[in-house]
C-alpha positions as CSV (number, residue, x, y, z in Angstrom):
1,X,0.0,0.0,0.0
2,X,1.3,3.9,-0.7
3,X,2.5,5.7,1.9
4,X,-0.4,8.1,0.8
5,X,-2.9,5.4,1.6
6,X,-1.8,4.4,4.3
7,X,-1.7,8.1,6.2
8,X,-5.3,8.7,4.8
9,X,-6.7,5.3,7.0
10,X,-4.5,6.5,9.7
11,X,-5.7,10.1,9.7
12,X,-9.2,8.7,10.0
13,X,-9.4,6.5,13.1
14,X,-13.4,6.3,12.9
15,X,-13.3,4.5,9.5
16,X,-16.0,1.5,9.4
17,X,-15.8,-0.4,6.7
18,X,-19.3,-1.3,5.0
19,X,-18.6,-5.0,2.7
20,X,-20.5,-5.2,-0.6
21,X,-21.0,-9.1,-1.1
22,X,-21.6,-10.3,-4.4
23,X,-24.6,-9.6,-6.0
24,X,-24.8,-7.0,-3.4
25,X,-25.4,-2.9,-3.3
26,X,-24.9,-0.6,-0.7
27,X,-24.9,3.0,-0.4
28,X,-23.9,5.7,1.7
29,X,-23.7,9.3,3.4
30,X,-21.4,8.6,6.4
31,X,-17.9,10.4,5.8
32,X,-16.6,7.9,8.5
33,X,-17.8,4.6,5.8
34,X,-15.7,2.7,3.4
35,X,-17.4,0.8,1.3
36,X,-15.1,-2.4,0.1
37,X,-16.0,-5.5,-2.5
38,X,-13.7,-8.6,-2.3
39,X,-12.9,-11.1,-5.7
40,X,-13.9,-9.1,-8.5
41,X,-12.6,-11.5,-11.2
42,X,-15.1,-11.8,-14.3
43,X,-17.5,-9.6,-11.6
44,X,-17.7,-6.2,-12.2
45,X,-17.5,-3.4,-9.4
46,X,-19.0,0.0,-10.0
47,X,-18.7,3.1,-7.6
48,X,-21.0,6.3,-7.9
49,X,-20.0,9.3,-5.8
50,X,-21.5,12.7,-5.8
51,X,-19.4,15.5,-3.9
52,X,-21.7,17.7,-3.7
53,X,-24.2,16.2,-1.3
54,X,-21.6,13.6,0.1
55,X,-23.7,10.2,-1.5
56,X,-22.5,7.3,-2.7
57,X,-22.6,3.6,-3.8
58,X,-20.9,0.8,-4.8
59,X,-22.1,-2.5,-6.4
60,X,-20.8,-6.4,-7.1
61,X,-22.2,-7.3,-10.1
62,X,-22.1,-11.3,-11.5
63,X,-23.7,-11.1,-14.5
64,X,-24.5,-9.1,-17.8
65,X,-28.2,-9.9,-18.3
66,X,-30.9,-10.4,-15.9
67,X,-33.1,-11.9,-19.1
68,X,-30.8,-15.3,-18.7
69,X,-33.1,-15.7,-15.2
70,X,-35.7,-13.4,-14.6
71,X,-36.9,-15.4,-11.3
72,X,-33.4,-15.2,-9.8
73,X,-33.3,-11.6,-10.9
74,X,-36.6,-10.3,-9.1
75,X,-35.0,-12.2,-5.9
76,X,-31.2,-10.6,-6.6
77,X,-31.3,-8.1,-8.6
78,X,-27.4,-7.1,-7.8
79,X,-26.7,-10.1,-9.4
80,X,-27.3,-8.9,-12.8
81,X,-25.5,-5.6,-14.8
82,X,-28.9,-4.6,-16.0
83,X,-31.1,-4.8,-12.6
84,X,-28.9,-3.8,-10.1
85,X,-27.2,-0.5,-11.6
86,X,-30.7,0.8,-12.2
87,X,-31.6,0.4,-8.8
88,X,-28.2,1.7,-7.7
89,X,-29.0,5.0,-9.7
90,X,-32.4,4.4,-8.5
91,X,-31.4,4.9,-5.3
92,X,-28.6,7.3,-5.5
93,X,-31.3,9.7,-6.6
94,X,-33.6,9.8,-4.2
95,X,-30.4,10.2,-1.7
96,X,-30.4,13.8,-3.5
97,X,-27.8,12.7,-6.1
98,X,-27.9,14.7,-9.2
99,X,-27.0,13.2,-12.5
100,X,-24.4,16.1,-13.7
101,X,-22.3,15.5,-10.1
102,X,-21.6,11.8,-10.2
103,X,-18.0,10.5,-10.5
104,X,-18.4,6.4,-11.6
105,X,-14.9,4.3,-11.6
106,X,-15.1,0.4,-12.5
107,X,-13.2,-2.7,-11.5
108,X,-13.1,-5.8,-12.3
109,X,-14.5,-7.4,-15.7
110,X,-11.4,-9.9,-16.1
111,X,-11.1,-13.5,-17.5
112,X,-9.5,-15.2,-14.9
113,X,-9.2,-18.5,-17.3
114,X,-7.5,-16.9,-19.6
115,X,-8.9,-14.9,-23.1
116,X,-10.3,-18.3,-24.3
117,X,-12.2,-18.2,-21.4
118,X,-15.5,-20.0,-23.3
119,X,-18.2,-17.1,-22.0
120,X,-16.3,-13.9,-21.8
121,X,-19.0,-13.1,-18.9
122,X,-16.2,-10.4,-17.9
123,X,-16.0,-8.6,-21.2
124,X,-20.3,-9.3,-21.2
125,X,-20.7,-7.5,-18.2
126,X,-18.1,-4.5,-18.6
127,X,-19.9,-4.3,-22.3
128,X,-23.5,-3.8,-20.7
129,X,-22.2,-1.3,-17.6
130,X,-20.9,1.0,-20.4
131,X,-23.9,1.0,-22.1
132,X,-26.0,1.6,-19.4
133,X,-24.3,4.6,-18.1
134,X,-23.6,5.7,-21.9
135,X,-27.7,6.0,-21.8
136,X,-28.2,7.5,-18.6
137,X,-25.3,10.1,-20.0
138,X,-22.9,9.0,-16.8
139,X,-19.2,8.9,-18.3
140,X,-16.6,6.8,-16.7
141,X,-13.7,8.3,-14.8
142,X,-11.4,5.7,-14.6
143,X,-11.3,1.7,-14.2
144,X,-9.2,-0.6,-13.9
145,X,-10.8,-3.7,-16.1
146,X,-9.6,-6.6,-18.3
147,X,-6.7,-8.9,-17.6
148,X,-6.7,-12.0,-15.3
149,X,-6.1,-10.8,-12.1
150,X,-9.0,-10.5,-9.0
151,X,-9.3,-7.1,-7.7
152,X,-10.8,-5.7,-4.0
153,X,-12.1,-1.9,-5.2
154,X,-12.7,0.9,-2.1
155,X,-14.6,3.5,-1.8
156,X,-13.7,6.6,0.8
157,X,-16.8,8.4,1.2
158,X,-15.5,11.2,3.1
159,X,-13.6,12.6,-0.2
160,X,-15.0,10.0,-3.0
161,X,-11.9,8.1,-3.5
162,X,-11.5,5.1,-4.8
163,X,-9.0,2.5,-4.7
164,X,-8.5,-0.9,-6.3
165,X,-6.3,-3.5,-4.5
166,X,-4.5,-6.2,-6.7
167,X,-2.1,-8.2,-6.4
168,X,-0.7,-7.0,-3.5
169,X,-0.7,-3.3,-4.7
170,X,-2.8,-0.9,-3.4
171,X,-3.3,2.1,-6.2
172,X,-5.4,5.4,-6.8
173,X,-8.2,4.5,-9.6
């Protein structure tokens, strides 16, 4: 982990970190919260933040398509690309988020068999987020996608920073 990282936890000795499972959501207003996802290998992790009213979410998302299972999808809708970052933006709004304000990063979306990896359910689902937020006119910051490797993303919501943890590294997205 930077040296940069590493004073900002220490600077900040109320931190509680909030997990976001797979096929999970959660959101926040607590400056004290960091939100933190685990394993995103052909997952993909999305964080919205808007500064200006200090909201934001993060979500651990499985699969592209929630068409593939609509019964599993009306009992996890996280589960799916589609469902879940609708409700995340959903949600986000009625927090007071406004459209124009929100800073998304991604993680995740790798083939951890390889790039004959038979379903490409990494490149599926990285392929849908950006279409999503290409519709609901939300441009992506930064990410840190593709490859092989699992990643563990964070979100800071005092400050909106995110950080993707990865083979032992700890960076800045």
């Amino acid at each position: 982990m930077s040296n940069m990282l590493l004073q900002r936890r220490q600077a900040r000795p109320s931190v509680k970190t909030v997990t976001v499972d797979i096929s999970d959501m959660k959101l926040s207003r607590s400056e004290d919260d960091v939100l933190v996802t685990y394993s995103l290998g052909s997952c993909v992790g999305l964080t919205i933040y808007d500064k200006q009213v200090g909201v934001g979410g993060m979500i651990h998302c499985m699969l592209p398509l929630s068409k593939i299972d609509p019964e599993k999808a009306a009992v996890k809708p996280y589960m799916f690309v589609d469902t879940g970052v609708t409700i995340l933006l959903t949600e986000l709004f009625k927090l007071g988020a406004q459209r124009q304000n929100l800073v998304a990063k991604v993680a995740g979306a790798a083939s951890p068999l390889g790039k004959e990896e038979t379903f490409r359910i990494g490149q599926r689902n990285y392929t849908i987020l950006r279409k999503l937020l290409w519709k609901n006119n939300i441009l992506i910051e930064a990410e840190d996608t593709g490859g092989s490797k699992a990643r563990t993303m964070y979100l800071y919501m005092h400050d909106g920073l995110v950080t993707v943890k990865s083979e032992g590294k700890e960076v800045p997205l």
